[in-house]
TILUM-497923 format. One line per 8 residues: number of its first residue (from 1); their letters; for each residue x negated, y, z negated of C-alpha. Coordinates in steps of 0.25 Angstrom, whole numbers. Layout:
N
NUM> A> X:Y:Z  ...
This chain:
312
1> XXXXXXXX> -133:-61:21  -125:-72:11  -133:-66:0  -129:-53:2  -115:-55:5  -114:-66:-9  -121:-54:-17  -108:-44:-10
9> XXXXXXXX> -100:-55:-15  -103:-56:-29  -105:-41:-30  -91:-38:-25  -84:-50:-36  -92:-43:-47  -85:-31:-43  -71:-37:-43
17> XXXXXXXX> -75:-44:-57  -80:-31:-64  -67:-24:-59  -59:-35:-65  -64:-34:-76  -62:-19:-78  -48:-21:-71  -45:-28:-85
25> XXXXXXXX> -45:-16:-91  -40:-7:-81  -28:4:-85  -20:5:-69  -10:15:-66  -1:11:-55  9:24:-48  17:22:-38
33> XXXXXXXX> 27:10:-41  35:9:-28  38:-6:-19  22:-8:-19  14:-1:-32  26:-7:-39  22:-22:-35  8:-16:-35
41> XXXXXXXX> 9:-12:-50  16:-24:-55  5:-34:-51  -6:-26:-56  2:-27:-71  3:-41:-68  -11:-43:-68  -12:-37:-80
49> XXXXXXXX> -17:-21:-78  -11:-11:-86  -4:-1:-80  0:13:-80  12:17:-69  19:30:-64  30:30:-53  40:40:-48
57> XXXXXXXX> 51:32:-50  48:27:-66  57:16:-66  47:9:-55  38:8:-66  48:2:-76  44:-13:-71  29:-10:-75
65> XXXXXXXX> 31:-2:-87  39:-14:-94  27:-23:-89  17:-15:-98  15:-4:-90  12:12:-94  20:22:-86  16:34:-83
73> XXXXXXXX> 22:48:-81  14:52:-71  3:48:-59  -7:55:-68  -4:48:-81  -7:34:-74  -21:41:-69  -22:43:-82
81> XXXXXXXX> -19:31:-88  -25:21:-77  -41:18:-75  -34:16:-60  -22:22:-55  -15:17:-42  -6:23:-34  3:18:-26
89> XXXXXXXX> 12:28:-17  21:28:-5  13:39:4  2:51:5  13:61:-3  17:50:-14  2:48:-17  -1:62:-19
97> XXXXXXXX> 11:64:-29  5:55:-39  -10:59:-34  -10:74:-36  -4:84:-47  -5:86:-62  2:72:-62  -5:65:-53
105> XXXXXXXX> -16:53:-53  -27:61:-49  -24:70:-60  -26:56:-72  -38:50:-65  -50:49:-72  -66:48:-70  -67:35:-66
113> XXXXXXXX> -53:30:-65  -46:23:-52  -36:29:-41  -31:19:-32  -21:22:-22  -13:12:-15  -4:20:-6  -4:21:9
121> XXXXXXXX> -8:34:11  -16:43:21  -31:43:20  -30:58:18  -21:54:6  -31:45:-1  -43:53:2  -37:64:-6
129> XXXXXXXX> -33:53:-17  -47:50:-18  -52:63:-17  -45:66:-28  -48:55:-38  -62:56:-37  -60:71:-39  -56:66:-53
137> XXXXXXXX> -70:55:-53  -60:44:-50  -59:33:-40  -51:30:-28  -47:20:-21  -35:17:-11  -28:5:-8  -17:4:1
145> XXXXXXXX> -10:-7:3  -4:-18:14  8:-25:10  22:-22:4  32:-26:-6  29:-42:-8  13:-41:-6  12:-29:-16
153> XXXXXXXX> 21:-38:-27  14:-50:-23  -1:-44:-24  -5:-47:-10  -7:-34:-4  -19:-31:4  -25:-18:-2  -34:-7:6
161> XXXXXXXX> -43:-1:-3  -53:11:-1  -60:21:-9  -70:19:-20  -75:6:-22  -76:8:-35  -63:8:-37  -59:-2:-27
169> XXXXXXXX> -69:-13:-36  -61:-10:-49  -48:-8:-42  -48:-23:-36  -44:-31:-47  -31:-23:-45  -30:-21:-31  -31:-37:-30
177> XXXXXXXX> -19:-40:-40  -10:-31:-28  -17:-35:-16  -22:-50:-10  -32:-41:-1  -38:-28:-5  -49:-21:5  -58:-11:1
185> XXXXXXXX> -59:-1:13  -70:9:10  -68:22:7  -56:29:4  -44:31:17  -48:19:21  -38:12:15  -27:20:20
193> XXXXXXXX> -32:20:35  -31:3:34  -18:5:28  -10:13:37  -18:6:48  -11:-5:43  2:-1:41  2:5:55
201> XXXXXXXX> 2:-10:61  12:-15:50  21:-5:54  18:-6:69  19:-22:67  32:-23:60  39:-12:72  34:-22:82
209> XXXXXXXX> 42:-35:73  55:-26:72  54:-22:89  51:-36:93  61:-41:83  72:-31:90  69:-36:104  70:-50:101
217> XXXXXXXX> 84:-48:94  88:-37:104  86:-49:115  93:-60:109  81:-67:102  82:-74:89  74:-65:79  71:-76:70
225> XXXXXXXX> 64:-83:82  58:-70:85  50:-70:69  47:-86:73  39:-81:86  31:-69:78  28:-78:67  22:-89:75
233> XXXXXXXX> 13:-80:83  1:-69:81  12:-60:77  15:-68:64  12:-60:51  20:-58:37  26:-45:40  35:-50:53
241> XXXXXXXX> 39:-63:42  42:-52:30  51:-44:39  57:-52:49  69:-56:43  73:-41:40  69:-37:54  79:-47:61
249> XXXXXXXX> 91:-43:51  88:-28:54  95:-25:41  88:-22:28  73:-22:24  67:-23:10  58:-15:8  44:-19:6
257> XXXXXXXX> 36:-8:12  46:4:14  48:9:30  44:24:24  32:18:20  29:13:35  33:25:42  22:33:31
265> XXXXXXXX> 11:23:34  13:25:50  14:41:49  0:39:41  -7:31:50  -2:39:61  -9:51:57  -21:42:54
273> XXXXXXXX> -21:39:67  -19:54:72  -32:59:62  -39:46:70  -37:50:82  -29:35:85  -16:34:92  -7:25:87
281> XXXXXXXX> 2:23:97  12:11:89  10:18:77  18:31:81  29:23:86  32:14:76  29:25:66  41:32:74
289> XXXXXXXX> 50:20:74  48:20:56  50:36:56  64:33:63  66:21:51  63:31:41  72:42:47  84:31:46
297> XXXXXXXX> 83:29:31  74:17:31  62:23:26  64:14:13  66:1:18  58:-9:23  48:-6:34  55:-14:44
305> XXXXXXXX> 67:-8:44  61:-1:56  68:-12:63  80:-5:63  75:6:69  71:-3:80  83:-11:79  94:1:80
């Protein structure tokens, strides 16, 4: 048993080093340039990869550029000029726009070359996207990711990643200058099932914070006291810490992972659920509770600002 699992062992590091190695020389296009593809693209070109960029807004890629950066006038022309292209998207409708057309990635892949998409998406979404690249003999690989603004500068997201293992090998070296924990899931979908299931909870997690901190301000309790008491117990995690100050002043929330973005990720996974056969009771609520957020003009704030839905 030790033999076999050493023999994995050493097979799986030659993996990482031969992909390092061809990493080296690796040409990566990078669209999508928003809060986290931004971050995202920044630290791979601080490791050193040469890149090829596109975003709708140009001047996002102004930074990059001056760093060394190519930009490129469309999706297709960073397919075109990448050995792997990743995408980096809001939703299902944004990953299309820069997939599909005359202009799109799938239109520059190549035999052989990569297509890694990093959105939070559907799994009907990325089961097209890998339909579609290897329509054209290329590779796929999806890679959602947990985490928001400070983990995607910092490099410490954790990143779920499915599709071709092939792929996935030659991706790491990348994936591990963005991410402190990358997982390899198996076959494509199931990387986006493990992320909205994960986003579900968040989301659920963080309502729960902004009711209980409304009920211990709304009956006279200190809510300072209130964060001491969560942070001392089972409940303790860095999300509470992260938000808690902005929660209690009920005023304004930097964005770090956009409310609009939330509500998406709870619509998806509800109708995951509905295609499952799961009721998701919670869900339903709290997905109710962030539609009303977004309907009062906070789609583009922080997250957590569905405490003034809660508050009044």
């Amino acid at each position: 048993m030790f033999e076999t699992q050493y023999n994995e062992e050493m097979e799986a590091e030659a993996r990482r080093t031969e992909a390092a190695q061809a990493a080296g020389n690796m040409r990566v296009g990078f669209v999508g340039l928003g809060i986290m593809g931004g971050a995202m693209a920044n630290n791979l070109q601080k490791a050193g990869y040469a890149l090829t960029v596109w975003n709708r807004d140009l001047s996002k890629t102004d930074q990059l550029v001056a760093g060394g950066a190519g930009r490129a006038a469309s999706p297709r022309e960073v397919a075109e000029k990448s050995d792997m292209v990743i995408s980096m998207m809001a939703d299902p409708a944004a990953v299309a726009a820069v997939r599909d057309g005359e202009q799109g990635i799938i239109a520059g892949l190549r035999p052989g070359s990569g297509y890694l998409d990093m959105s939070t998406v559907d799994t009907e979404t990325t089961l097209a996207s890998a339909q579609y690249a290897h329509q054209c003999s290329a590779l796929f690989l999806e890679a959602p990711v947990a985490g928001s603004r400070k983990p995607a500068e910092d490099g410490t997201l954790t990143i779920m990643a499915a599709g071709d293992r092939a792929l996935y090998d030659k991706a790491l070296p990348l994936l591990e200058k963005m991410g402190k924990k990358i997982l390899y899931l198996g076959e494509a979908g199931s990387a986006a099932r493990m992320k909205l299931a994960n986003n579900l909870v968040m989301g659920g997690m963080l309502t729960a914070f902004c009711e209980g901190m409304a009920l211990a301000i709304k009956t006279g309790l200190d809510p300072v006291q209130f964060l001491d008491v969560l942070d001392s117990g089972a409940m303790s995690n860095p999300m509470f810490r992260m938000k808690g100050a902005a929660v209690v002043e009920n005023a304004e929330f930097p964005v770090a992972f956009p409310l609009k973005h939330m509500q998406k990720d709870l619509r998806l996974a509800l109708q995951l659920a509905e295609k499952a056969g799961q009721p998701l009771f919670a869900t339903a609520t709290v997905n109710e509770l962030f539609k009303k957020a977004l309907a009062a003009g906070l789609g583009e704030v922080d997250f957590a600002a569905v405490n003034r839905v809660i508050r009044g």
